[in-house]
N, C-alpha and C positions, 0 to 999 in steps of 0.2 A: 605621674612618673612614667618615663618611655622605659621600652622592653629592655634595653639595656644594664640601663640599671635595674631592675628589679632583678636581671639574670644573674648580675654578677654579685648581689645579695644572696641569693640563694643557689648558685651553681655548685660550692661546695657539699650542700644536703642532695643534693641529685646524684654527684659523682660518687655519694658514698654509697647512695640508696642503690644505685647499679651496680657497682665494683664490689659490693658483698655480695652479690650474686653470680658475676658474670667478669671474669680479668681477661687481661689482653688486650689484642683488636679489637675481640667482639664489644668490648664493653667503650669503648669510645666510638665504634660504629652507632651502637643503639644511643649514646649520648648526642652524638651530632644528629641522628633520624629526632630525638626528643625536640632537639633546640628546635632544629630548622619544621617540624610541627608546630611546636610553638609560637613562633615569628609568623606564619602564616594563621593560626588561629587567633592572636590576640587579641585583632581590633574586634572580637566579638567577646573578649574577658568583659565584664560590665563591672566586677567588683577588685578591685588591684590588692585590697588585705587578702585574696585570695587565692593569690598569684602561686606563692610556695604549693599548697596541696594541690593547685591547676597543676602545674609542671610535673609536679610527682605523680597524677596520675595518668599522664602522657607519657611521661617513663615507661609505667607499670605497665601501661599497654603496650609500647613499644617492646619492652620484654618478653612479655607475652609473645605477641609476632614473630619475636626471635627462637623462643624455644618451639612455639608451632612448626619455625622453618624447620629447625632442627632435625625433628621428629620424623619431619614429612621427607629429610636427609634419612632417613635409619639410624641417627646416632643420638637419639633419646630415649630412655624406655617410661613406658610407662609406670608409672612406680604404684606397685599397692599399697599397702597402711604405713603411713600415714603418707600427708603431700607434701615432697621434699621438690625445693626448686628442680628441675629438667638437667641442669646442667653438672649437676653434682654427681650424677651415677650413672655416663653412659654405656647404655647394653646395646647392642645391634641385633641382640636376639630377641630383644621385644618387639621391635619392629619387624622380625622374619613370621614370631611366632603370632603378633595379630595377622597377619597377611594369610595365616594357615585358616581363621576362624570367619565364621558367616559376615556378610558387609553386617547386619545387624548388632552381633556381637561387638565388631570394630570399633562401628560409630557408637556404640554403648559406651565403651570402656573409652575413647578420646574426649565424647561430650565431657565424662564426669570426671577422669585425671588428667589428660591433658588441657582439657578449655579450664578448667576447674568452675563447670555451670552445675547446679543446685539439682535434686531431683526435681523438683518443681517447676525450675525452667527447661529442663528435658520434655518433662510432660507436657508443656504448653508446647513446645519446638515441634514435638514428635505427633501432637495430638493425641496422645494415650494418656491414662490415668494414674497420676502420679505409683498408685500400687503396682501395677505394670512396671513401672519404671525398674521398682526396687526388685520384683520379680526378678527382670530381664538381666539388670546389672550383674545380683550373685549368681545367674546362671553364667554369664557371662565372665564373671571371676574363678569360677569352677572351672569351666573349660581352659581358658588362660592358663589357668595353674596346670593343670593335664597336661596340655602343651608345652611347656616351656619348659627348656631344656635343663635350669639351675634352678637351684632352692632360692624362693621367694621374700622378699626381707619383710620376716616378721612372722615368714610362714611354721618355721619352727613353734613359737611361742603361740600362734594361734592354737595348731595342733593340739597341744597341751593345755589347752583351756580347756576342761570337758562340760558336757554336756548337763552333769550330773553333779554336785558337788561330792567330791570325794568324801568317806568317811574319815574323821578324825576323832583325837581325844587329846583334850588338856590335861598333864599331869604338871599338878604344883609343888614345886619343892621350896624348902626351908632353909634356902642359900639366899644370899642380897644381891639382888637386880645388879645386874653388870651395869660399868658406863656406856653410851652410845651416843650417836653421833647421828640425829633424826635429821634430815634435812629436808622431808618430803612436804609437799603440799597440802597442808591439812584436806580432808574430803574428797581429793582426787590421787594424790599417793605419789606422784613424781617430784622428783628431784629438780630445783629451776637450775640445772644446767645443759650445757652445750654436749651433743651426743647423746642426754636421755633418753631412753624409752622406758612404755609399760603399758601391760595389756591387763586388764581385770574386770572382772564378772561380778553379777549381782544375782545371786541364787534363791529363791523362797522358800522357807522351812513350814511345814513338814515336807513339802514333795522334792526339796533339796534341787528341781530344774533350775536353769541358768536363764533370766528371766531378759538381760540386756548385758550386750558388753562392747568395751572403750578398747582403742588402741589411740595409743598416746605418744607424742615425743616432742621434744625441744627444738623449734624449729631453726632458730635463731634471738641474735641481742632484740635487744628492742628498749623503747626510750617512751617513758609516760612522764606529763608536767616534770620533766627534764631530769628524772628518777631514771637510772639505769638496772635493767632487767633484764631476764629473756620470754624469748613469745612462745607458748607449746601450744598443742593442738589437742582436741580429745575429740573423736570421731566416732560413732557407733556404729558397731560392724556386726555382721549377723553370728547366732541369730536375730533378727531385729524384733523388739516387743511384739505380740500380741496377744495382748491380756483380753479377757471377756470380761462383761461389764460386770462389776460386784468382786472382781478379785481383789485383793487386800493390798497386792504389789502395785496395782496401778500409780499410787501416790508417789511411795519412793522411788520408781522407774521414772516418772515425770519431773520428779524434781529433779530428780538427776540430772534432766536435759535430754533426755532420749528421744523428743520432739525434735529436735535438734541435728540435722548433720554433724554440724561441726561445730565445736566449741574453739574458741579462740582465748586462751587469755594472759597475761603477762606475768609473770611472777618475779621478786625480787627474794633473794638467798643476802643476806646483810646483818653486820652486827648481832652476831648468833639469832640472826629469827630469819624464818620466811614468811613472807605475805603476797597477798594479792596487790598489785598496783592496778590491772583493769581487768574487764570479760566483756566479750562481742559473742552476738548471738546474730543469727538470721531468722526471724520469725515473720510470716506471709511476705516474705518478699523483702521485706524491710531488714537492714542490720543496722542493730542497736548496739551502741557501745557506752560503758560504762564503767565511770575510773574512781581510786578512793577520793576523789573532789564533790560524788556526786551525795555526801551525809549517806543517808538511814536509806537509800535504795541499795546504792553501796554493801552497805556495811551488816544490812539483815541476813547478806547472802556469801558476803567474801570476804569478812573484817573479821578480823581472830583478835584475840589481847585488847588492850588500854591505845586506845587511838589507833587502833590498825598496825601496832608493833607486829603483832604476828605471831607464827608459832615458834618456841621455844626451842631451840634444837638440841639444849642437853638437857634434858628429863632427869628430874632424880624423884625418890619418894622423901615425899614432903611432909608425910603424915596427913593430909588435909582428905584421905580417902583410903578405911586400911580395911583388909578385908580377912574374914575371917570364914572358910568354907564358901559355902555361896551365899554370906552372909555379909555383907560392906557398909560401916558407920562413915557418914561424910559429915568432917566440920559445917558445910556450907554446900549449896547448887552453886550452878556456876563454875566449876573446876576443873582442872585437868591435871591428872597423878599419875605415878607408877603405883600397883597396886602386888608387887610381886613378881616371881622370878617363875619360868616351868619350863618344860618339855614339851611341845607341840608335836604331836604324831599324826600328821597330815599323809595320806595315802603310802601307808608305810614308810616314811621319812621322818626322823627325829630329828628336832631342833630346838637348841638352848634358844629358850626368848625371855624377853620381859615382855611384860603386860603393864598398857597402860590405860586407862579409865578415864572416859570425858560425862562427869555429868551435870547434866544442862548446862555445860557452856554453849554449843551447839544449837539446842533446839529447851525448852524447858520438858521436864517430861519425860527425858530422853537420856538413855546412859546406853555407853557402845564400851566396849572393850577391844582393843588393839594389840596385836603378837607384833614383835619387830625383833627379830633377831639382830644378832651381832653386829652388822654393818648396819644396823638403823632402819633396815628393809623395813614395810609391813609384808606379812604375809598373807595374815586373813585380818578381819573387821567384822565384829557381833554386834547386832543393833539391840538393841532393850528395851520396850516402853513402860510406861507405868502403865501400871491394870488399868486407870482410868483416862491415860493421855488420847485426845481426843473423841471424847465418849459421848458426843456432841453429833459428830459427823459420823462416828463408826455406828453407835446406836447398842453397842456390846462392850463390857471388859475385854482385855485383852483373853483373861485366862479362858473367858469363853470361846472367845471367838479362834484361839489359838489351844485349845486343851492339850495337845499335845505337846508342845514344847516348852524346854529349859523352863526354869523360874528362879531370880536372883532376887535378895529382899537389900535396899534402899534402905537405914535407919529405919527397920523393922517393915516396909512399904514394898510391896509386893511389883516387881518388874518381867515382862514375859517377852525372852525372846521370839524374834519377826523377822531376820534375817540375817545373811552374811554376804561377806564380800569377799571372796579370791582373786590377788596379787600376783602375777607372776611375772618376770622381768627377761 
């Protein structure tokens, strides 16, 4: 097949893939730079069923080159948490205000938001050691922020993540769980729409430190085996882990993804449920992507409900988990319930919540209780294991290894909580 036809098979995917990013002139500039790249690299295309995602990522580059020009104009800023295309929020003050900071700083903060290159390919670029990198970059965001004339998007909400987990207290009352209206993303707590954000922390009890934390947002639509979603991002931002070996958080920081720059993944909001449709990860260089087509790799880690329906958006108590002091009979594992109605007094702020209870749907072993106030927020997240869940690998009870904290009993089976999660939007 000659290049013609195959363009005019796929010219409409390219015009859309540019013109959600980029209107105007500019966006038929970077279309004709795309084509006529195209036309001159084809005779070395070798496979023609791969003509579509060749084109598109000639695009992508050619965008690229466009928002670099941009930038190198003064009328792009560099954007901090999270990365939102260049063209959507021009500042001229970010460009005055890198011009204030060391050439080192500079090229620090353009490698890693404007190129959007990996710490890891910093450190090979630069010849330093990837930890260097991360060193250099939050000094480097420190000082930027110093400098820069206006509030930073996102910088408020950081601010207010502390360091410490605030102190709190559950009081439960004897009224029925409000309706609500959950729409978040089970395990990671954003909403799959357009303009979300969310920033939250994963804290270790008893020392209540703040162990890793995400900043998140809705980047854009996006489209899996012809399933319509949208794309967020969850990016770990400092402080970044470092745990010494034998700490007890190492696992739930890792599985988290903390390894991890940036999480990529798709979500769908449909027929009152949300689910995962895919997640891309970057791991040694490689990005891996992985959609619900892919079965039991899939679905051990992003498949919520009966075939990957998803989470439920309107929670009601079901009976199937009723709790009586910190005492909880469950018909069944496997579950997810409201278990009751309280007041949440999180760092002197009261809020009407309901509380919902997942156990072992999730993970076996495993019961977390969830506050979501009125609009469906979470706000915090308690993790629970059974005294004996992995007793294999830990080599201790929980109640041992954990003597100080909480304990809730399971159908008389002793559960100790291990940590929490702070929400804030």
């Amino acid at each position: 097949m000659d290049f013609e036809t195959l363009l005019a098979a796929n010219r409409v995917v390219v015009e859309r893939w540019v013109k959600f990013r980029v209107s105007g002139p500019d966006a038929e500039d970077i279309l004709q730079e795309t084509y006529l790249a195209a036309f001159r690299s084809f005779p070395s295309l070798q496979d023609e069923d791969a003509f579509r995602p060749w084109l598109l990522s000639i695009a992508r580059n050619k965008w690229r080159d466009w928002c670099r020009a941009k930038a190198r104009r003064r009328e792009t800023p560099v954007e901090e948490l999270p990365d939102v295309p260049a063209e959507e929020a021009p500042d001229t003050a970010v460009a005055e205000t890198l011009a204030q900071l060391s050439l080192r700083d500079e090229r620090m903060l353009r490698l890693f938001y404007l190129e959007q290159m990996p710490q890891k390919e910093i450190a090979r670029r630069l010849s330093i050691p990837e930890g260097t990198v991360k060193s250099r970059l939050s000094a480097a965001r420190d000082r930027f922020r110093a400098a820069y004339p206006y509030r930073m998007k996102g910088e408020k909400i950081m601010k207010q993540l502390p360091l410490l987990l605030p102190p709190y207290e559950v009081i439960w009352k004897d009224e029925a769980p409000f309706p609500v209206v959950w729409e978040e993303m089970l395990g990671w707590g954003i909403v799959p729409r357009l303009g979300e954000t969310l920033v939250w922390g994963m804290y270790d009890l008893p020392s209540r430190k703040l162990d890793v934390a995400y900043d998140m947002a809705v980047t854009g639509k996006a489209r899996v085996h012809g399933l319509e979603g949208v794309s967020f991002t969850a990016r770990v931002v400092e402080p970044a882990p470092a745990l010494k070996a034998g700490d007890l958080m190492i696992e739930p920081v890792t599985n988290s993804g903390a390894a991890q720059e940036v999480w990529t993944f798709v979500g769908q909001l449909q027929d009152g449920h949300t689910r995962f449709l895919s997640a891309e990860r970057d791991e040694d260089g490689v990005r891996t992507l992985t959609t619900f087509l892919d079965g039991d790799e899939f679905m051990a880690n992003w498949g919520f409900g009966e075939d990957n329906r998803g989470n439920d958006i309107h929670p009601t108590a079901r009976g199937l988990i009723v709790r009586d002091g910190a005492a909880y009979t469950a018909q069944r594992e496997g579950v997810l319930d409201v278990v009751g109605r309280c007041d949440l007094v999180l760092d002197g702020n009261r809020t009407d919540c309901i509380a919902v209870m997942d156990l072992s749907a999730y993970a076996e072993g495993v019961a977390s209780l969830q506050f979501l106030n009125r609009d469906g927020r979470t706000l915090l997240w308690q993790r629970y294991n059974r005294d004996d869940w992995a007793l294999d690998r830990y080599g201790r009870r929980w109640s041992e290894l954990l003597p100080e904290n909480e304990r809730i009993t399971v159908n008389g089976i002793a559960f100790v909580h291990w940590y929490d999660c702070l929400y804030l939007r």
